[in-house]
C-alpha positions in Angstrom: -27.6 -64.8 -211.4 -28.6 -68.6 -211.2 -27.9 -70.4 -214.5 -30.2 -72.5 -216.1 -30.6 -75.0 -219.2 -32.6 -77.6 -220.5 -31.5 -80.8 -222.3 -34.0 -80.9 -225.0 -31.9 -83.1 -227.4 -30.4 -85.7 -224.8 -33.8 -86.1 -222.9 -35.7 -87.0 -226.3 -33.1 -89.9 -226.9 -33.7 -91.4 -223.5 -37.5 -90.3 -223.8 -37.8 -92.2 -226.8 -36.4 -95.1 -225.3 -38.4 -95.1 -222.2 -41.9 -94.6 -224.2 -40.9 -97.4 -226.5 -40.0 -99.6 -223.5 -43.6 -98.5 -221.4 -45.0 -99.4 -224.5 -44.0 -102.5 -224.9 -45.1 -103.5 -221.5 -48.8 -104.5 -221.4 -49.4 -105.7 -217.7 -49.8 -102.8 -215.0 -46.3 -102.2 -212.8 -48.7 -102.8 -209.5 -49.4 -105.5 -206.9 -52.8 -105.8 -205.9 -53.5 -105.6 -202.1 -54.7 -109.5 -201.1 -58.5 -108.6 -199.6 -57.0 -109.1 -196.1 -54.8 -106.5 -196.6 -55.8 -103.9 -193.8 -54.9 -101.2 -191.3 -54.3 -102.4 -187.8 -56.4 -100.0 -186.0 -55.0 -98.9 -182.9 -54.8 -96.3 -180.1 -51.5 -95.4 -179.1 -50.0 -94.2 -175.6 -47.9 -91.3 -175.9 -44.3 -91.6 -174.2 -41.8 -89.4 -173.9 -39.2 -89.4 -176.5 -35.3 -90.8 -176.5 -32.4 -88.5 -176.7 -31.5 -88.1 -180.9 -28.8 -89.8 -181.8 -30.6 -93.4 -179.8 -34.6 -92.3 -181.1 -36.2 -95.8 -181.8 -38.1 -93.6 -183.8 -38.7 -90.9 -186.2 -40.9 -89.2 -188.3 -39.4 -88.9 -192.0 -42.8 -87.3 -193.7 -45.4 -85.5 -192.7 -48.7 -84.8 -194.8 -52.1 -82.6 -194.1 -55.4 -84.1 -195.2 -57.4 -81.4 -197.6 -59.9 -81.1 -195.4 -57.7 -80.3 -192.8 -59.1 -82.7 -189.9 -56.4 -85.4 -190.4 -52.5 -85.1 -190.3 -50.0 -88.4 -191.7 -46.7 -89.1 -190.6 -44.4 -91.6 -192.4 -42.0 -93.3 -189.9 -38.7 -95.1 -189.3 -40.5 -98.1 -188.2 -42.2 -98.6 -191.4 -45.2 -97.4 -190.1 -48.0 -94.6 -192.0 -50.3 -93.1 -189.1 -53.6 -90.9 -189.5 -54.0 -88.5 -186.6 -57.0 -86.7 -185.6 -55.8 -82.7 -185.4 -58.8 -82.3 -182.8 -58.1 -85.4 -180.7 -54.4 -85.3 -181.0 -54.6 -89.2 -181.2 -53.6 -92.0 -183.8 -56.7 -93.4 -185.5 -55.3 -95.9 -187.5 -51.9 -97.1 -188.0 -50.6 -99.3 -191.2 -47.6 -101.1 -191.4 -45.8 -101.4 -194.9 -44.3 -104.4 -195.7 -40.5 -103.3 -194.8 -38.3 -100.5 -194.6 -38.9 -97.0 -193.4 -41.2 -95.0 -194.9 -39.9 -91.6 -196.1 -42.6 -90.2 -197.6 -46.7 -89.8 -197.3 -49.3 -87.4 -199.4 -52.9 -87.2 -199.4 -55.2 -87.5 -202.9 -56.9 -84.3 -203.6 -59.8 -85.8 -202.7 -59.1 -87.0 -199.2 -60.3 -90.9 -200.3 -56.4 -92.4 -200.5 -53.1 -92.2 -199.3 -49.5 -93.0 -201.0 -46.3 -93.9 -199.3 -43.0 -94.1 -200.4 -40.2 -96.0 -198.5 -36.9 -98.2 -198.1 -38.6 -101.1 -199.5 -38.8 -99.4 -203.3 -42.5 -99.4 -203.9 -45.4 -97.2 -203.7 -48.2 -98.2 -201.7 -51.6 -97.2 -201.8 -54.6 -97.0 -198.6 -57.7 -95.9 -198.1 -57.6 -93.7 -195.9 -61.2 -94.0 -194.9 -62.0 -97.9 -194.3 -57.9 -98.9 -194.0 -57.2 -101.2 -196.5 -55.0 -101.3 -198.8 -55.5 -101.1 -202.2 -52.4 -101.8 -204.5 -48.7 -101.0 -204.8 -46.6 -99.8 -207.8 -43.3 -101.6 -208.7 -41.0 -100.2 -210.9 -39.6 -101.8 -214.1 -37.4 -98.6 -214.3 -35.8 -98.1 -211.0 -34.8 -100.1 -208.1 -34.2 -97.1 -205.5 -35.7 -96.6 -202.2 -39.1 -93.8 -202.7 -38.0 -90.5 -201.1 -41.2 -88.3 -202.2 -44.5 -88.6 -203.3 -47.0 -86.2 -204.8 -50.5 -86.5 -206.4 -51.3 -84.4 -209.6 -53.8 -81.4 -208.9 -56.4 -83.4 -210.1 -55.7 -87.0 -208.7 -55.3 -88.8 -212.2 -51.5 -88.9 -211.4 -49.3 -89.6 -209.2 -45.4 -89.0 -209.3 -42.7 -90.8 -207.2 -38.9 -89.6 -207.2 -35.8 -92.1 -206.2 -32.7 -92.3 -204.7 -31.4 -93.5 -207.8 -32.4 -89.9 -209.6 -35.5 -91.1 -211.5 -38.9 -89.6 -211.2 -42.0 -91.6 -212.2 -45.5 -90.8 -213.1 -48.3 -93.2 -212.6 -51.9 -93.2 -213.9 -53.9 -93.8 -211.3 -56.6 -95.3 -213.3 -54.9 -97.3 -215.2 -52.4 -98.4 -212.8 -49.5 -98.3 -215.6 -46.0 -96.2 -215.5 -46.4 -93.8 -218.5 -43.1 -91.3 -217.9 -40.0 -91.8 -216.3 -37.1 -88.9 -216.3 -33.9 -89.1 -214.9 -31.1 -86.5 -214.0 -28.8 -88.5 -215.8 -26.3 -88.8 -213.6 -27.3 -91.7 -211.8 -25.5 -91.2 -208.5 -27.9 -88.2 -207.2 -31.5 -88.2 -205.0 -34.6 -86.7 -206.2 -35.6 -85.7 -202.9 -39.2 -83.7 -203.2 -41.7 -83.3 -206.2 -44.2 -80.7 -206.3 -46.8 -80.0 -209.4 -47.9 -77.2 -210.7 -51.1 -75.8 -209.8 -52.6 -76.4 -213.2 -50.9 -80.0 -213.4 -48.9 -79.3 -216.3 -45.3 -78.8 -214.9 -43.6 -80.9 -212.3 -40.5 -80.1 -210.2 -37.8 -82.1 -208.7 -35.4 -81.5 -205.9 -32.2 -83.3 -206.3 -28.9 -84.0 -204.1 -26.7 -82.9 -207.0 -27.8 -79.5 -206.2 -30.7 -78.7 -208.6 -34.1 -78.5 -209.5 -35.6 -79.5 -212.8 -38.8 -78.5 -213.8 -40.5 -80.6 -216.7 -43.5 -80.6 -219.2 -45.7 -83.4 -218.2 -47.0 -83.6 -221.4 -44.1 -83.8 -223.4 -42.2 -85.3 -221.2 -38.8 -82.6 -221.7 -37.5 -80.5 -219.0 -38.9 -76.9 -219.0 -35.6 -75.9 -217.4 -33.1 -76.8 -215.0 -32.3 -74.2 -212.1 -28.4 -73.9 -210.8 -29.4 -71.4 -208.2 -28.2 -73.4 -204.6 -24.7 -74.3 -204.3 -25.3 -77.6 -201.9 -28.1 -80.3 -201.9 -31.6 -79.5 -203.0 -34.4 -81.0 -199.7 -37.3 -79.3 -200.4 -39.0 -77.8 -203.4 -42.9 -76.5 -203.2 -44.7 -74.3 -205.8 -46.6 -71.5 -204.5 -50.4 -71.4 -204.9 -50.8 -69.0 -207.9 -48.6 -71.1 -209.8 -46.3 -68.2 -210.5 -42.8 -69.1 -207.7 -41.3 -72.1 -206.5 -39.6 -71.9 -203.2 -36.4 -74.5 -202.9 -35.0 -75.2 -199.5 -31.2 -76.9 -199.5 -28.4 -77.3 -197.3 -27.1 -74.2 -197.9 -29.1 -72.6 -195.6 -30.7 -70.4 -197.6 -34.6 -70.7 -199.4 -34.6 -69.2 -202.6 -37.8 -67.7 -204.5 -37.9 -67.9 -207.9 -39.7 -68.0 -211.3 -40.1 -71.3 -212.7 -40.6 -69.9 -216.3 -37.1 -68.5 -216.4 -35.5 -69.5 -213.4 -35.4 -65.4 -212.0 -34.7 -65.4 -208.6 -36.8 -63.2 -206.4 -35.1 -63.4 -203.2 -32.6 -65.2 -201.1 -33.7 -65.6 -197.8 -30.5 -66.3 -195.5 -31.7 -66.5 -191.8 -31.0 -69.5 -190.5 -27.7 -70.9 -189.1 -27.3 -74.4 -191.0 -29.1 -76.2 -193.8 -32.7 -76.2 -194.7 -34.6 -79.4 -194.9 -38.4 -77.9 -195.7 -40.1 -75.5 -196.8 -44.3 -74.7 -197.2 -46.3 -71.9 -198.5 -48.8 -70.8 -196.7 -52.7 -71.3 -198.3 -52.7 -67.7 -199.5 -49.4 -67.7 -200.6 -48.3 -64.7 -198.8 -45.7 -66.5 -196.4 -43.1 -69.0 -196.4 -42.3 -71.5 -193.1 -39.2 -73.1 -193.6 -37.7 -76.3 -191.2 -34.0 -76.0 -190.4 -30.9 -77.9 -188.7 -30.6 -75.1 -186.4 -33.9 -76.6 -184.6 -36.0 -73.6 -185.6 -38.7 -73.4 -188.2 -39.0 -69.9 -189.4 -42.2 -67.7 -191.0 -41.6 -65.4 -193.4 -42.9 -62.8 -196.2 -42.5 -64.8 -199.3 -42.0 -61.9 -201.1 -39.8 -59.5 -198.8 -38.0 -62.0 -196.7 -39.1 -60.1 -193.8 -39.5 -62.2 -190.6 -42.2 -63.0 -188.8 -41.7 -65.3 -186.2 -39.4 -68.1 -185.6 -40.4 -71.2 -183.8 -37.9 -72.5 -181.3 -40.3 -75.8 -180.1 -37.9 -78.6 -180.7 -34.7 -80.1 -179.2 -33.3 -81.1 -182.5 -32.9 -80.5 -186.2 -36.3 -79.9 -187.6 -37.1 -81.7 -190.0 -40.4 -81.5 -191.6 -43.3 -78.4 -191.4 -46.0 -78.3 -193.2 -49.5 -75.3 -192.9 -52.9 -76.7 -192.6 -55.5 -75.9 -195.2 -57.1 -73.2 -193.4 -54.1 -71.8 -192.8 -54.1 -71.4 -188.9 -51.7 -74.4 -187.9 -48.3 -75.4 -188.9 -47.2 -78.9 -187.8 -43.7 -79.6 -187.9 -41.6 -82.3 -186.1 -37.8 -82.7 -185.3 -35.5 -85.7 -184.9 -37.0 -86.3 -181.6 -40.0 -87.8 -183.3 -42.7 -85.3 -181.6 -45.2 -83.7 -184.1 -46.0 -80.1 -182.5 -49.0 -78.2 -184.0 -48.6 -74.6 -182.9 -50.6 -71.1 -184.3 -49.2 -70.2 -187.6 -49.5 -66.6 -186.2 -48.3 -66.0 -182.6 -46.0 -69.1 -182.6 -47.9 -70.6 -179.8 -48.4 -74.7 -179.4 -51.6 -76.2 -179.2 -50.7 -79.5 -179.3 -48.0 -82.3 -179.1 -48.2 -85.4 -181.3 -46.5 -88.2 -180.0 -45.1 -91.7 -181.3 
């Protein structure tokens, strides 16, 4: 049985520390975008990609649009693009300031986009006219943005570091009001994911857990113990009542974020697991491996369905479109592939 804890009486020292601190700070952690501050608008020839290990580039996140008719990929050349999923073409391409960009997500609403990157700073766009609206700096933590994720309802948004701190922002106000760390300041938080109802928020970490805290009072709920390597992938299902974790491992393990009860242990694939998504309806699990497969699965049997064998390296990313016909994924070669979420069959290639 995984074991599992919180830290009620250390995190209240450090919480009290860290309100006191926001609160003391009156000016919003943000730059404001200078009105010239646009996306370059371009259309992009495909090419075929480079062997792995000499790629000149990659795609480190990859993001569905709620409506479904877009798709974003964060990249190693410090570039966010917005795809049509119809045309299979860029439509605009923005260039952060430096660094790689290592994660992307979509507002409920559609209207913006945040990226995450090397360079330490959240950055936000419209995502409908290009330009870019402001950027959050950090007062808190000085390591490089590996994830990204908007609250249900848009009035947050949470950004975890490679430095083990995970922030949320008010997206109104502009202003950092919590920051939680693991503690042990040498591990990643590598993947957030909120609650349905916006009240919980988990956190995938390299030291091999994932915490799962109270938004509101700031205090973890619990911590779960359940994988025995590095935590990549974390994603709550869509009736609020399982998280999924992916880790290096190999395995994907289903469990109740309430008490940390595992469900199952799914144990198909050959080497570690860097992502995992639930299907719309909640009824399936896809899950990107190292092996170079990207599996589909009963979420709660474990029984497989089909396994996707479309790319030439380790796959790295999957996610399900909203409707829940697609799944994009895309490897180390840097090719997004869009294939049928049932028969396993590609519709389209994506390229860089």
């Amino acid at each position: 049985m995984a074991i599992f804890h919180s830290r009620h009486l250390l995190f209240s020292l450090v919480g009290c520390w860290l309100l006191l601190l926001l609160a003391a700070c009156s000016s919003p952690a943000v730059d404001s975008a200078p009105a010239s501050a646009q996306f370059a608008i371009t259309r992009l020839q495909g090419s075929s990609p480079a062997p792995c290990c000499g790629q000149a580039n990659q795609v480190y996140a990859l993001a569905w649009s709620p409506d479904g008719k877009h798709l974003a990929t964060g990249e190693k050349n410090g570039k966010i693009q917005v795809w049509s999923t119809t045309m299979h073409a860029p439509l605009i391409t923005c260039q952060r300031s430096s660094g790689e960009v290592y994660a992307v997500a979509w507002s409920p609403d559609g209207k913006r986009l945040a990226s995450g990157g090397m360079d330490t700073s959240i950055q936000i766009w419209d995502a409908e006219t290009g330009k870019q609206l402001f950027t959050y700096r950090s007062f808190l933590s000085r390591g490089e943005v590996l994830a990204v994720a908007w609250s249900p309802d848009g009035k947050y948004l949470a950004s975890g570091s490679n430095d083990g701190i995970v922030q949320v922002w008010d997206t109104t106000s502009r202003t950092l009001v919590l920051a939680y760390s693991n503690f042990s300041g040498e591990d990643e938080v590598t993947s957030l994911a909120w609650s349905p109802d916006g009240y919980l928020l988990a956190s995938a970490s390299t030291d091999k857990t994932v915490h799962v805290w109270n938004i509101i009072t700031g205090k973890p709920q619990l911590v779960y113990y359940g994988h025995s390597d590095e935590v990549w992938s974390v994603v709550w299902s869509p009736n609020g009542r399982y998280l999924a974790s992916g880790s290096w491992d190999g395995t994907v393990r289903v469990w109740k974020p309430a008490t940390g009860q595992i469900v199952l242990t799914y144990r198909r694939h050959s080497a570690a697991v860097w992502d995992v998504t639930w299907s719309p309806d909640g009824n399936y699990l896809a899950s990107a491996s190292k092996d170079r497969t990207v599996q589909v699965w009963e979420a709660m049997t474990g029984k497989l369905l089909l396994t996707y064998r479309g790319h030439s390296s380790e796959a790295l990313e999957v996610s399900w479109s909203p409707d829940g016909k697609l799944i994009a994924s895309v490897g180390e070669e840097g090719i997004v592939q869009l294939w049928n979420a049932t028969t396993g069959k590609q519709s389209a290639l994506l390229r860089l």
